[in-house]
C-alpha positions as CSV (number, residue, x, y, z in Angstrom):
1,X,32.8,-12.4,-25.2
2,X,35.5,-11.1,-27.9
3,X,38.7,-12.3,-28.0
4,X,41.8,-10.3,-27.1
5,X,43.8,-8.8,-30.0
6,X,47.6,-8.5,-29.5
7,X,49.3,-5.1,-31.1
8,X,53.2,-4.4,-30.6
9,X,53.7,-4.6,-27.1
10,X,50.1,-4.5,-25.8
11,X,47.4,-6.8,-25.8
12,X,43.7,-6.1,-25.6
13,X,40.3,-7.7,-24.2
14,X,37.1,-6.4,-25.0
15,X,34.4,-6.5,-22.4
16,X,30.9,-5.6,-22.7
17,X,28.9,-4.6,-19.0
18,X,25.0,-4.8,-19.3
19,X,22.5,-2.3,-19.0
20,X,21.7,-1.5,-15.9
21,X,25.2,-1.6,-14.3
22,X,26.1,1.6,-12.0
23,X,29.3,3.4,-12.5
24,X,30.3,2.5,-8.7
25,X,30.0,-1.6,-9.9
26,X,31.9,-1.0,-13.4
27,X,34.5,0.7,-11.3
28,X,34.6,-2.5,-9.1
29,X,35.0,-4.7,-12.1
30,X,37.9,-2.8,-13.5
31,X,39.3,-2.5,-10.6
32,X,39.3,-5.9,-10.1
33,X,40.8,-6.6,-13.4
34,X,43.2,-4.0,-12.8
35,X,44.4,-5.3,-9.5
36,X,44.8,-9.1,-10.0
37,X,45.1,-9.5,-14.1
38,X,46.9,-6.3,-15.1
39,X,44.4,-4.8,-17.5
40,X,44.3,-0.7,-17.7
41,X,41.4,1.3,-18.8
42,X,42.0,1.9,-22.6
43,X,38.7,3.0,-24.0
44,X,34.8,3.0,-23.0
45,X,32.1,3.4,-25.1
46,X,28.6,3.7,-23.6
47,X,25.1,2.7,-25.7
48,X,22.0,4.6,-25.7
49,X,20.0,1.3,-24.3
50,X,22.9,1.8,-21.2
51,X,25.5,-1.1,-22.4
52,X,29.0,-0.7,-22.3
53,X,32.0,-1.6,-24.0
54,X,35.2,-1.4,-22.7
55,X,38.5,-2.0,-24.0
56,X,41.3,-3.0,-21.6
57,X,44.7,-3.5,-22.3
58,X,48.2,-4.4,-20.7
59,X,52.2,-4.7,-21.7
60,X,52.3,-8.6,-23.1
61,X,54.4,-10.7,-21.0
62,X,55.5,-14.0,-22.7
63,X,54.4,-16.8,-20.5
64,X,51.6,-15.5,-18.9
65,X,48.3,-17.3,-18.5
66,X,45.4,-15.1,-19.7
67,X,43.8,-12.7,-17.2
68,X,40.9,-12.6,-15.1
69,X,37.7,-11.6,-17.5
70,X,34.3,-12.8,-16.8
């Protein structure tokens, strides 16, 4: 996994879903991020073997412990 890169008042996190993932469980994932970490959809880029990487990204908040990415 990248690390998150930090740029004026928002920070981003990288995440890469396998080949093979649906659309309804990617939704899930984000979702998931969305609803307990913060994270908003900020970019997708999809692979011709089927990956995908997705940028999230969130307002920085001093003082809080990094989100929920697996």
């Amino acid at each position: 996994m990248d690390e998150g890169v930090i740029d004026g008042d928002w920070e981003y996190r990288p995440l890469r879903l396998p080949p093979g993932i649906s659309r309804r469980t990617a939704t899930t994932q984000l979702a998931i991020h969305a609803e307990f970490a913060g994270w908003e959809l900020s970019r997708t880029l999809l692979y011709g073997d089927g990956s995908r990487k997705i940028w999230l990204r969130r307002k920085r908040v001093p003082g809080v412990l990094p989100g929920l990415i697996t």
